[in-house]
Backbone as CSV, one residue per row, in Angstrom:
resi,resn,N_x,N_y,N_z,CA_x,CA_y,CA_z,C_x,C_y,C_z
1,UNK,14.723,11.967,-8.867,14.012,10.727,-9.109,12.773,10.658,-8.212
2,UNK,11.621,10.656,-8.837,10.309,10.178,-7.891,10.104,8.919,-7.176
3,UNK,9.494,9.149,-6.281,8.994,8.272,-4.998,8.410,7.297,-5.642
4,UNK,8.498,5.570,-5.264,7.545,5.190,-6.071,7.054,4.340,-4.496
5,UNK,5.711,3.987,-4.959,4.415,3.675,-4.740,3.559,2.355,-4.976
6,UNK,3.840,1.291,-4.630,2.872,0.136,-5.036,1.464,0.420,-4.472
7,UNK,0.396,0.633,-5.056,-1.346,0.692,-4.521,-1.346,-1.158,-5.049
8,UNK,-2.267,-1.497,-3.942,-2.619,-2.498,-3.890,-4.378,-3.068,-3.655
9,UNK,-5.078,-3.325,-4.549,-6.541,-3.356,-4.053,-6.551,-4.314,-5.280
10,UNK,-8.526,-5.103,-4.688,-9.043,-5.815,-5.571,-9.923,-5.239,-6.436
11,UNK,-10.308,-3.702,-6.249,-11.114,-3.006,-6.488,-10.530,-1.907,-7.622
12,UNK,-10.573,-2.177,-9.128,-10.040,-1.166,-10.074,-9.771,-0.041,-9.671
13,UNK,-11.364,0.850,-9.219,-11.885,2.014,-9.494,-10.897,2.579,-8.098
14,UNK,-10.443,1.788,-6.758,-9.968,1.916,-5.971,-8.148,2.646,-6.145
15,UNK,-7.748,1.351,-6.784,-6.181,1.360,-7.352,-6.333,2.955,-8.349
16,UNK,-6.927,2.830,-9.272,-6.991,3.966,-9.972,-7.264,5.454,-9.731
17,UNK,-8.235,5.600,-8.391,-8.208,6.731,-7.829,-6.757,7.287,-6.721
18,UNK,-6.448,5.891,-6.308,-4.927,6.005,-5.556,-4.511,6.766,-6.441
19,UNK,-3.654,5.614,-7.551,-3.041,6.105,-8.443,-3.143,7.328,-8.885
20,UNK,-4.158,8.148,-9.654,-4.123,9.302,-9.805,-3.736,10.316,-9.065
21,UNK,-4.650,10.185,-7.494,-4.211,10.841,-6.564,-2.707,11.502,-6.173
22,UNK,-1.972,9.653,-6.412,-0.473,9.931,-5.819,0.293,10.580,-6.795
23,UNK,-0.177,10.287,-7.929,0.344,10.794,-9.255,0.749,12.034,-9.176
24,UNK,-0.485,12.992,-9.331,-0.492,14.391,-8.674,0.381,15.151,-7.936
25,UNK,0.461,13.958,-7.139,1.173,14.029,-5.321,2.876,14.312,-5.698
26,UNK,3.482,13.851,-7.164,4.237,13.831,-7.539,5.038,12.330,-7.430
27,UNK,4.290,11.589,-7.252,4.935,9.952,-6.999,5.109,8.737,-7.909
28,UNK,5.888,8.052,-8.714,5.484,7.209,-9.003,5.037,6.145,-8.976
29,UNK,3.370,5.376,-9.578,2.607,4.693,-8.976,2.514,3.674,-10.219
30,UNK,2.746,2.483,-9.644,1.814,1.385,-9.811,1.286,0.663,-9.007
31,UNK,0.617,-0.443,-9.464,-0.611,-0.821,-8.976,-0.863,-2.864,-9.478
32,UNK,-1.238,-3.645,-8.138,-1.587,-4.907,-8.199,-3.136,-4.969,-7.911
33,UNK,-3.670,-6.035,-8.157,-4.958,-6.787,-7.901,-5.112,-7.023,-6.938
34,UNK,-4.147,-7.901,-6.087,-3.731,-8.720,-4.842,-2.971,-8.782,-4.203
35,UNK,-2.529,-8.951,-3.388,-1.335,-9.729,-2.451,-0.153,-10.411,-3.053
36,UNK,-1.110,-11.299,-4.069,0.050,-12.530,-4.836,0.782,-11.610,-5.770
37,UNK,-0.181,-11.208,-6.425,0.507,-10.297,-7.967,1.830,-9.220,-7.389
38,UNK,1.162,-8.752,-5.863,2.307,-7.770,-5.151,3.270,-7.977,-5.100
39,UNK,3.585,-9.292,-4.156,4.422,-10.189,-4.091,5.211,-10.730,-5.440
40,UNK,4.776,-10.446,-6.798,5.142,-11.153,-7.777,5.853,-9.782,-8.066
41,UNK,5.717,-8.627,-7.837,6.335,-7.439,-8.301,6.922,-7.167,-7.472
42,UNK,7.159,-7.384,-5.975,8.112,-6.813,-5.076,9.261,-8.272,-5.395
43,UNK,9.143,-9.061,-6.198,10.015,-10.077,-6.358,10.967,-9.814,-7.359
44,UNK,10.693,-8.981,-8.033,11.223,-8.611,-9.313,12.023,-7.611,-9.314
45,UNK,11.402,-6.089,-8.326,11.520,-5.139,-8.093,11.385,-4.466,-6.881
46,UNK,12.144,-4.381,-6.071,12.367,-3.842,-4.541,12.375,-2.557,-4.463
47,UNK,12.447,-1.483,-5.532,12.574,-0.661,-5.561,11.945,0.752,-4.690
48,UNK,10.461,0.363,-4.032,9.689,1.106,-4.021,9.811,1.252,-2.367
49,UNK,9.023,2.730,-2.428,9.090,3.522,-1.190,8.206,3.205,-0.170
50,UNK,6.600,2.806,-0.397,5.579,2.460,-0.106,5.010,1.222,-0.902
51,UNK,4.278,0.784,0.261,3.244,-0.307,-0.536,1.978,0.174,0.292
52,UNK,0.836,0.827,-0.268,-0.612,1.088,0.244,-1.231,-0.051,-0.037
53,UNK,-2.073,-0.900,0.727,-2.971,-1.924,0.391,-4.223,-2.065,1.358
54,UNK,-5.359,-3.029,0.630,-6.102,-3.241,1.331,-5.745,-4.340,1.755
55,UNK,-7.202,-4.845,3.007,-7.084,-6.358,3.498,-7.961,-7.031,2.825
56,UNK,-8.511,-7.198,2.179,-9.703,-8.247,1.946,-9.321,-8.064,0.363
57,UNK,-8.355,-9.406,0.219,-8.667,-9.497,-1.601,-8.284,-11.015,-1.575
58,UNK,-8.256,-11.178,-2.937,-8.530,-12.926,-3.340,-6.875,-12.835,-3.215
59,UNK,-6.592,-14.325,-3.299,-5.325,-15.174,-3.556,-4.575,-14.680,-2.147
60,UNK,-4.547,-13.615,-1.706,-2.971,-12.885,-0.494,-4.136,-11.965,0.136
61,UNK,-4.069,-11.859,1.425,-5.362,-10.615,1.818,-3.679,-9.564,2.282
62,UNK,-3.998,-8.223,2.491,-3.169,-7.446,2.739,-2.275,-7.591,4.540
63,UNK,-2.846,-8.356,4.955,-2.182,-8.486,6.046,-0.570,-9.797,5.827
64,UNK,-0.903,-10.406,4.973,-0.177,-11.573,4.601,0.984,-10.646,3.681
65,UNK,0.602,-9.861,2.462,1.506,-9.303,2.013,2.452,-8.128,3.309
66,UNK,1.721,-7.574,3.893,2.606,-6.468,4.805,3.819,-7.705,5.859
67,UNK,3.256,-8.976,5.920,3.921,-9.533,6.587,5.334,-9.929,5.822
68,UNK,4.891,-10.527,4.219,6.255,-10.692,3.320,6.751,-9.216,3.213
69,UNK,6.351,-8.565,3.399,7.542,-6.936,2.968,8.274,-6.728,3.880
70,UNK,7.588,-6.974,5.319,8.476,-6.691,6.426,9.777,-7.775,6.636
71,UNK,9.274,-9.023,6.170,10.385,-9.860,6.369,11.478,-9.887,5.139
72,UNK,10.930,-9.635,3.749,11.885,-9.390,2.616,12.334,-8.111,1.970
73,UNK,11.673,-7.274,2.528,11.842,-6.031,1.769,11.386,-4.875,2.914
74,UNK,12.503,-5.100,4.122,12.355,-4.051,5.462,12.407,-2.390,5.086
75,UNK,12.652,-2.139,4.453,13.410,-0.713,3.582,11.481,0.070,3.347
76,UNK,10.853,-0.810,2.978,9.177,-0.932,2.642,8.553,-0.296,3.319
77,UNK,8.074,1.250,3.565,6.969,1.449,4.363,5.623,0.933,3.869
78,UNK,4.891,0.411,4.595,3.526,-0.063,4.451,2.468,0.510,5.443
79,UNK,1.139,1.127,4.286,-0.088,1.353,4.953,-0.925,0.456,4.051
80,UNK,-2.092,0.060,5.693,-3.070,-0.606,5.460,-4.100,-0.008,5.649
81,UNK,-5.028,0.190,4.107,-6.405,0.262,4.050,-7.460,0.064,3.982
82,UNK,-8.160,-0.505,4.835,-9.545,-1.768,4.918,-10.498,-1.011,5.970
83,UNK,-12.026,-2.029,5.659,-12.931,-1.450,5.753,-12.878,-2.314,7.155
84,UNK,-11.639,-3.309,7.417,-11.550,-4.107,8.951,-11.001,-3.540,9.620
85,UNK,-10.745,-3.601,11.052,-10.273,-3.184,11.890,-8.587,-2.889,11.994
86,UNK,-8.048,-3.931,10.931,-6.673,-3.566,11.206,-5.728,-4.075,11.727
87,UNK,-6.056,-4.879,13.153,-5.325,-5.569,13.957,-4.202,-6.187,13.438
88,UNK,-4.975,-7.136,12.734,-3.681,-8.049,12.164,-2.965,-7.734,11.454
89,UNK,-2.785,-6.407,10.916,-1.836,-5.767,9.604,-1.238,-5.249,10.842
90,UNK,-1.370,-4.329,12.049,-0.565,-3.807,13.071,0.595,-4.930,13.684
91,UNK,-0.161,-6.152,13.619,0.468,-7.108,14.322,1.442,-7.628,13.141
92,UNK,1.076,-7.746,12.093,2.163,-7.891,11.114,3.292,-7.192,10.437
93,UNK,3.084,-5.613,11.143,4.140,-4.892,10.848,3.724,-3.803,10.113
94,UNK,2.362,-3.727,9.865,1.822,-1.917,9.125,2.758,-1.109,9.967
95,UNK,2.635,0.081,8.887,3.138,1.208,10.173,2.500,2.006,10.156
96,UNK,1.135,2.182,9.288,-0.389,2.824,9.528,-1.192,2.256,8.868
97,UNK,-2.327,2.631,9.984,-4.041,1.458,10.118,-4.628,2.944,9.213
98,UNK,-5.524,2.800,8.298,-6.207,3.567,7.817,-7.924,2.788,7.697
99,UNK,-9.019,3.661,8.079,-10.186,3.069,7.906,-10.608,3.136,6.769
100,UNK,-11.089,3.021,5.318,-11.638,2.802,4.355,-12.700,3.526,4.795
101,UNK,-14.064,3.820,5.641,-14.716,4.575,5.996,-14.154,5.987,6.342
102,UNK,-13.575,6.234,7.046,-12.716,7.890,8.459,-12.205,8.218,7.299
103,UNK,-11.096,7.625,5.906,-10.054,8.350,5.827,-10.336,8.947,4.763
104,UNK,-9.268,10.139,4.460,-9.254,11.354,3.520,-8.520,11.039,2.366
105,UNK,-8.638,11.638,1.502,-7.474,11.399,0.537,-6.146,12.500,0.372
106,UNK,-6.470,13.925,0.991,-5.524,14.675,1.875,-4.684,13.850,2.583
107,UNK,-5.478,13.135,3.732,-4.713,12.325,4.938,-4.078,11.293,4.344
108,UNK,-4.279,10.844,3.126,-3.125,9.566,2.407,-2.169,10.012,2.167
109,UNK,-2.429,11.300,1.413,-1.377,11.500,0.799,-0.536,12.021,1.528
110,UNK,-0.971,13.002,2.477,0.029,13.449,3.753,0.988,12.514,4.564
111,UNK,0.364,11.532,4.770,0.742,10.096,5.547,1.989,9.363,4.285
112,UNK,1.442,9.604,3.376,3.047,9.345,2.194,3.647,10.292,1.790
113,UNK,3.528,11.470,2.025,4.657,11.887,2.299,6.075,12.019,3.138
114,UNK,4.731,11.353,4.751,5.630,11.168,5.463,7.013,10.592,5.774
115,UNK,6.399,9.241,4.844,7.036,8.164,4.794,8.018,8.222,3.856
116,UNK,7.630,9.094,2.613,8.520,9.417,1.511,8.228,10.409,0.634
117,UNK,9.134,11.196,1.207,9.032,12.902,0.861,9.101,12.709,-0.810
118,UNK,8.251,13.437,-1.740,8.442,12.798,-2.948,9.862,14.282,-3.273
């Protein structure tokens, strides 16, 4: 059974290059808009190995969602990917800061594997 994967961004072209990426990677991926919509699918479905997200989106910014996963759905590894510093996703329980500028798409996918060997 494959790894699955919530990508989380406000940015299509963003979610969709994840997605493909992890695809590849051998993972199964879907994908929210926001925070809220995340939250509306980790409500439904707990299932998943990872949640990748950014910080800066409408309705839930990604620091608010990493905070509901850690408190409802501990099992959840979460990385945060933003073009911000990060802080507050560390302080909310990320368990990796990724820069939107520095990072690789090698280094994502390596970094989920870590977390969940597909």
């Amino acid at each position: 059974m494959k790894k699955r994967i919530l990508v989380v961004d406000d940015w299509e072209s963003i979610r969709e290059t994840f997605a493909l990426i992890l695809t590849e990677a051998n993972y199964e991926v879907l994908s929210a808009s926001d925070g809220e919509e995340a939250i509306n699918i980790l409500a439904k479905d707990s299932g998943f190995d990872l949640v990748i997200t950014d910080g800066r989106m409408p309705k839930k910014r990604g620091e608010e969602l990493i905070k509901y996963i850690k408190l409802a759905h501990p099992h959840i590894k979460t990385i945060f990917v933003s073009s911000d510093d990060g802080v507050d996703a560390l302080i909310n329980g990320a368990d990796v800061v990724f820069s939107k500028i520095n990072m690789s798409f090698p280094e994502l996918v390596e970094t989920a594997k870590k977390f969940a060997p597909p």
